[in-house]
C-alpha positions in Angstrom: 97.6 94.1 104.2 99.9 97.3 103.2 100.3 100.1 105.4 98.7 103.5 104.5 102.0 104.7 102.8 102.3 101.9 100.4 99.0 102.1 99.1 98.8 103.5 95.8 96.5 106.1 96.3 98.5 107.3 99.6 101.9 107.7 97.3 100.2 109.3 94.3 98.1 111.9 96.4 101.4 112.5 98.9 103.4 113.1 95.6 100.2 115.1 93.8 100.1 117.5 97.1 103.9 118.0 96.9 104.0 119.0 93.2 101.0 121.2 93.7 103.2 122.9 96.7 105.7 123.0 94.7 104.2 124.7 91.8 102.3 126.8 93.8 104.9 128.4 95.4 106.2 129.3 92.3 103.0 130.7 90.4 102.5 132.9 93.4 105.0 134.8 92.7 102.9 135.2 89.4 99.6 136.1 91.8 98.7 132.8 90.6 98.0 129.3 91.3 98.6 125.7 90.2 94.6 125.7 88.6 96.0 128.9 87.0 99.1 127.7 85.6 97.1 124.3 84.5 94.5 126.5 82.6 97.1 128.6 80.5 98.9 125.2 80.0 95.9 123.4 78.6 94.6 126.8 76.5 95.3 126.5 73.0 95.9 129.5 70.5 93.0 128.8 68.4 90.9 128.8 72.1 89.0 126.4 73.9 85.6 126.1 75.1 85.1 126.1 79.2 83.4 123.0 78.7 86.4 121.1 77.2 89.0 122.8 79.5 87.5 121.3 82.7 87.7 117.3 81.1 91.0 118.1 79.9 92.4 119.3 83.2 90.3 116.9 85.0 89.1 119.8 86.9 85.3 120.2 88.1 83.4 122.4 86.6 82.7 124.4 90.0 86.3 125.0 90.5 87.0 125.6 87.2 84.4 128.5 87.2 86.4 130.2 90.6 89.8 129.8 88.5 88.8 131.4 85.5 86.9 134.2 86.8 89.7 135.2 88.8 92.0 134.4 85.0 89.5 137.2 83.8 89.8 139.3 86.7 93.7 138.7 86.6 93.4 140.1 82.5 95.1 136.5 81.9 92.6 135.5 79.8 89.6 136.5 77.3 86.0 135.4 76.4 85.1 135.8 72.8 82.0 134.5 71.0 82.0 131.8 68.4 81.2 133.1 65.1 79.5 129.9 63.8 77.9 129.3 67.0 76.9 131.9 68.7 76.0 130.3 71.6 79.6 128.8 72.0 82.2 131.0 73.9 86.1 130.4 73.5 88.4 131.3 76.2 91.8 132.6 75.1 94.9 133.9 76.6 95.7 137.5 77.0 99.3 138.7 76.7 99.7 138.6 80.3 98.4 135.1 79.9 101.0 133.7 77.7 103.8 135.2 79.5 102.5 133.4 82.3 102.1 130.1 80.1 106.1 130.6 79.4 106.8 130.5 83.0 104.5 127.8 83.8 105.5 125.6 80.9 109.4 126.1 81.9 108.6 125.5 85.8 106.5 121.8 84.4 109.6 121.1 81.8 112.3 121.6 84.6 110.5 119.4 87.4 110.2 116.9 84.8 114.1 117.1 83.4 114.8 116.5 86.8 112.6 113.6 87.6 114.0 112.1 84.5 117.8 112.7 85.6 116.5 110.2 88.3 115.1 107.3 86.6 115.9 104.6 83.4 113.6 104.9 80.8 112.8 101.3 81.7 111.2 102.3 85.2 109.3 105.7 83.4 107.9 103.1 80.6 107.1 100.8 84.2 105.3 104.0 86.1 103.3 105.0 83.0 101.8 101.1 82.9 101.3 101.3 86.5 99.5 104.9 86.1 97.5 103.5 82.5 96.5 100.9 85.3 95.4 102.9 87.9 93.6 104.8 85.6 91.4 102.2 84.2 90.7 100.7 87.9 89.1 104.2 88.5 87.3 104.0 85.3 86.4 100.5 85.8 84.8 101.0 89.7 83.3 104.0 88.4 81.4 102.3 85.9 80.6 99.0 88.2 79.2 101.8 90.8 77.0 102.8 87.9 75.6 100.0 87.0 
């Protein structure tokens, strides 16, 4: 049996709290947070629907609520009604917001340059087959749990 630390789940969560610190650190200097930063990242000029943000970040839709009410309350973003649906609402970022997305984007694009400085392309191509893997496992329980 592996110990605790080289279990995948231990490594990806140790490494997912560290990047989350990391960022964190740095979008509070924004008053901001890593949900934040993720948001503005995954908003696209034409808008998105709340619905489709929370999937997309992979995000549940209670905490996604909290971190776009305070977006609103922070003026990062706005709400504006769908014209051919009226029941539809897209969210879409303020000018505040997209100053924030340049920082954000530039903190992600920097933490990856230097994880790349750091590994072949042989071993990235090697931890995105081992994440594609891990990723259907999940799906694959899930579904077995469903059934």
């Amino acid at each position: 049996m592996a110990s605790k630390k080289n279990t995948l789940d231990f490594q990806i969560r140790w490494a997912w709290h560290s990047i989350s610190r990391l960022y964190n650190e740095s979008a509070k200097k924004h008053q901001a947070t890593t949900s934040t930063a993720m948001a503005i990242l995954n908003i696209e000029k034409e808008g998105i629907l709340s619905t489709r943000l929370g999937p997309k970040m992979g995000m549940e839709s209670r905490s996604l609520t909290r971190t776009l009410k305070s977006m609103l309350d922070n003026g990062l973003i706005r709400k504006k009604t769908d014209q051919k649906d009226r029941r539809k609402v897209l969210l879409f970022l303020t000018k505040k917001g997209i100053d924030l997305r340049k920082i954000a984007s530039e903190n992600v694009k920097t933490f990856n340059e230097r994880v790349f400085q750091k590994v072949s392309e042989q071993e990235l191509e090697s931890f995105h087959k081992v994440m594609q893997a891990v990723n259907e496992t999940v799906e694959e329980l899930k579904h077995e749990k469903n059934t």
